[in-house]
N, C-alpha and C positions, 0 to 999 in steps of 0.2 A: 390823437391829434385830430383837430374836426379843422374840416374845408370853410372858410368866413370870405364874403364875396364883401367888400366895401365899397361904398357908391359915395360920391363926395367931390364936391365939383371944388373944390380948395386941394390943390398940390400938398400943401404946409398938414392939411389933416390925413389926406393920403399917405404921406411920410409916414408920421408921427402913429396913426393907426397901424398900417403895415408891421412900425419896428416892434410896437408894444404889443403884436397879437403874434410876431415871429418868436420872440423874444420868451413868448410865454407856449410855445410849441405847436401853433396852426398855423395851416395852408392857409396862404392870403390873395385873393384876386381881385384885384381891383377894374370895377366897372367906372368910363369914365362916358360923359356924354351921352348917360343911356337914355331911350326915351319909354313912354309908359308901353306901347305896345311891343316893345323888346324885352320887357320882364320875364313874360312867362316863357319865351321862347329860351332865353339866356338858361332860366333858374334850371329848364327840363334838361340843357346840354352841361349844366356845370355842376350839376346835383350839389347846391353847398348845403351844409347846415346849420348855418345862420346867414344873415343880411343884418350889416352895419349901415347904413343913411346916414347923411345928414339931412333935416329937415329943410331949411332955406336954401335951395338952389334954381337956378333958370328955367325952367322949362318944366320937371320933369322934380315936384318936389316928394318929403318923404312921406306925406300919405298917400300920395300916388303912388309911392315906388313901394309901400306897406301892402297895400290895395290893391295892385297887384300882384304882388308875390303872395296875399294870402287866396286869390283866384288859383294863381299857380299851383299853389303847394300848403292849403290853410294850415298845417301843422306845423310847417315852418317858422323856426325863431324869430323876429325882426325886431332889432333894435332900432328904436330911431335916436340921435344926436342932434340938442338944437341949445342955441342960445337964448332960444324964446321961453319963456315963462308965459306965456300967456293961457290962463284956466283955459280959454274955448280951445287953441288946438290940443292942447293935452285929454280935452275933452274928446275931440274929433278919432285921436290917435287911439286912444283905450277904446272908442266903440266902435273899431274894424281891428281890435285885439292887438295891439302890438304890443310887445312881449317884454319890452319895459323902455321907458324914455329916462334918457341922462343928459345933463346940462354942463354946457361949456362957462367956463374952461373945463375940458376932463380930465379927469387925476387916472392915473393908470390905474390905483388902487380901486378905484369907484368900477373900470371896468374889467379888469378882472373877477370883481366879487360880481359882478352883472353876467358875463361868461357862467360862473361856476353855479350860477341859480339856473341858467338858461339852458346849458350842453349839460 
């Protein structure tokens, strides 16, 4: 069972991640409202072994929240979740290493086989 910290400013993806990552046998914590300079603090007290993002969010998006969890912990996994297709930020996203992008709508199936490449 690995520890998966979810960050996701959508309730509806919080749920839906939570059941699909319970479901399938990890620890799930969900971070709500974090902001960039609470990453590395959070990542050193919650030791997870992955980070779930969604990309579009308020304040506090996910190559910020990539960016710094790989300050925090560069070996650590980070998924990001976005509904963007757009080449530049996928561009942005692979060149500060994120560990693989998957696009909404997600199929549980798309993230499970994303899990068993990454833990």
């Amino acid at each position: 069972m690995s520890k998966i910290v979810v960050i996701d400013d959508s309730q509806l993806m919080r749920s839906l991640l939570r059941h699909m990552l319970t479901h399938a046998g990890h620890e799930v914590e969900i971070w709500e409202d974090v902001t960039a300079m609470e990453i590395p603090e959070r990542i050193a007290v919650a030791h997870p072994d992955l980070i779930i993002t969604d990309y579009q969010m308020p304040g506090c998006n996910g190559l910020t929240v990539a960016r710094m969890a790989r300050k925090a912990r560069p070996e650590l996994p980070v998924i990001v979740v976005t509904a963007t297709r757009d080449p530049a930020v996928a561009d942005a996203l692979k060149r500060i290493d994120v560990t693989c992008i998957l696009h909404k709508p997600l199929r549980e199936e798309e993230l499970l086989e994303a899990l068993r490449q990454v833990l």
